[in-house]
C-alpha positions in Angstrom: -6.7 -10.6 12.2 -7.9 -7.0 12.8 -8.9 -4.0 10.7 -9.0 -0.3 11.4 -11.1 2.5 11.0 -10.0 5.5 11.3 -11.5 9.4 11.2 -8.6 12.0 10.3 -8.2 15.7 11.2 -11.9 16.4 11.7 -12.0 20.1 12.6 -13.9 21.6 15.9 -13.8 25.2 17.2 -14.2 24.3 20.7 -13.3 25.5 24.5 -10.2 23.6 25.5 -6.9 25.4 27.5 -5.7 26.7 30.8 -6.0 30.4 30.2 -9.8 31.7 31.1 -9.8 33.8 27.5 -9.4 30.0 25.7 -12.4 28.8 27.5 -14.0 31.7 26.7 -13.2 32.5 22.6 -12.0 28.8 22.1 -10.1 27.7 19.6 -9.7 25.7 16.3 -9.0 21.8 17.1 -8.3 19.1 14.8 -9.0 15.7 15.9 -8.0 11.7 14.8 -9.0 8.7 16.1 -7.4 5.0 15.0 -9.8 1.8 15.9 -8.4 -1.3 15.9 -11.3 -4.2 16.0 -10.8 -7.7 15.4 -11.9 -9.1 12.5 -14.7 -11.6 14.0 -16.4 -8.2 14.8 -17.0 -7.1 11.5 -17.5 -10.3 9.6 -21.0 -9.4 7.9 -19.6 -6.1 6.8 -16.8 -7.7 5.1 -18.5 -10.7 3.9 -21.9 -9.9 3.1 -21.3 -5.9 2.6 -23.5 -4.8 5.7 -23.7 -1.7 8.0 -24.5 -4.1 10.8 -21.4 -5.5 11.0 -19.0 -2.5 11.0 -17.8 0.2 13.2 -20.2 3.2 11.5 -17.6 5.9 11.2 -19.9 8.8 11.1 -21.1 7.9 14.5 -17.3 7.9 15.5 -17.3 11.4 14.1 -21.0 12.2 16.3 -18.8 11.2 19.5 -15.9 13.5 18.8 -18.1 16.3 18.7 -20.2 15.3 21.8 -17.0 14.7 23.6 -15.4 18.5 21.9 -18.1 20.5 23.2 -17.3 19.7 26.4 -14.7 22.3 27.6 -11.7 20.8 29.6 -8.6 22.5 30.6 -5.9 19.8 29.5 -6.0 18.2 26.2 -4.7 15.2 28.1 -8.4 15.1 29.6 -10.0 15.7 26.2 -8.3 12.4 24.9 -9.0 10.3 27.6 -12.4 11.9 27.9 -12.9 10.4 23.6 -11.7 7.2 24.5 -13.9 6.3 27.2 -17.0 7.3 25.4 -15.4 5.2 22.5 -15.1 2.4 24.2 -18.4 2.5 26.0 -19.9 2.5 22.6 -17.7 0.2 20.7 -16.3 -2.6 23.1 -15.1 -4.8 20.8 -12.1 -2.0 20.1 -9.1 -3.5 21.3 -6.5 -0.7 20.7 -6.3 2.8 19.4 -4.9 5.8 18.5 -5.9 9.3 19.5 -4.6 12.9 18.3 -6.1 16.2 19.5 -4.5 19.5 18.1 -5.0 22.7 19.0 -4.2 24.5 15.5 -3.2 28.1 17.2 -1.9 27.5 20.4 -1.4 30.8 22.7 2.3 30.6 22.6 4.6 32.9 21.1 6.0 30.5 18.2 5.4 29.7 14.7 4.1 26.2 14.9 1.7 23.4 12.8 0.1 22.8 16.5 0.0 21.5 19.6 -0.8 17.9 19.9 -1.3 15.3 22.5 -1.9 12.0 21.6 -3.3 9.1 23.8 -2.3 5.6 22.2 -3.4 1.8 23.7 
């Protein structure tokens, strides 16, 4: 049995692209991250309603931001980037999801974003 915790569409204004003027300005960025931990992991937290025992989502949200400030030129790098700090923190995670969108892409057409996400 496994459970998940997620954190969706957390916003960053952060330095992520190819062109020199994205580095530079940066842009608006909207992150989510899917945990998927086995139950055995988080057994107190379940049963016994501790901290202790559970993934502690806000300092999910702490590493996303470390990781955001970090300026990269491919988003591809910005997701694997997250999951490796993830996992270094959270070993027990045995799969995941990860979605990083850049909310005004420089390209010339009307779109939500541009997303890429890294999934394991």
């Amino acid at each position: 049995m496994n459970y998940t915790v997620e954190i969706n569409k957390i916003r960053l204004h952060a330095h992520h692209g190819m062109m020199e003027q994205e580095r530079h300005i940066g842009n608006l960025f909207e992150v989510s991250v899917r945990l998927s931990i086995p139950y055995r992991f988080a057994k107190e937290a379940f049963e016994r309603d501790w901290l202790s025992g559970a993934i502690d989502y806000a300092e999910i949200a702490e590493i996303i931001k470390e990781v955001m400030a970090v300026p990269s030129c491919l988003l591809e790098h910005v997701t694997h980037r997250l999951r490796t700090k993830l996992l270094e923190r959270f070993p027990m995670v045995t799969g995941g999801e990860i979605k990083v969108a850049k909310l005004t892409p420089p390209i010339t057409a009307q779109m939500e974003s541009a997303t890429v996400t890294l999934s394991w």
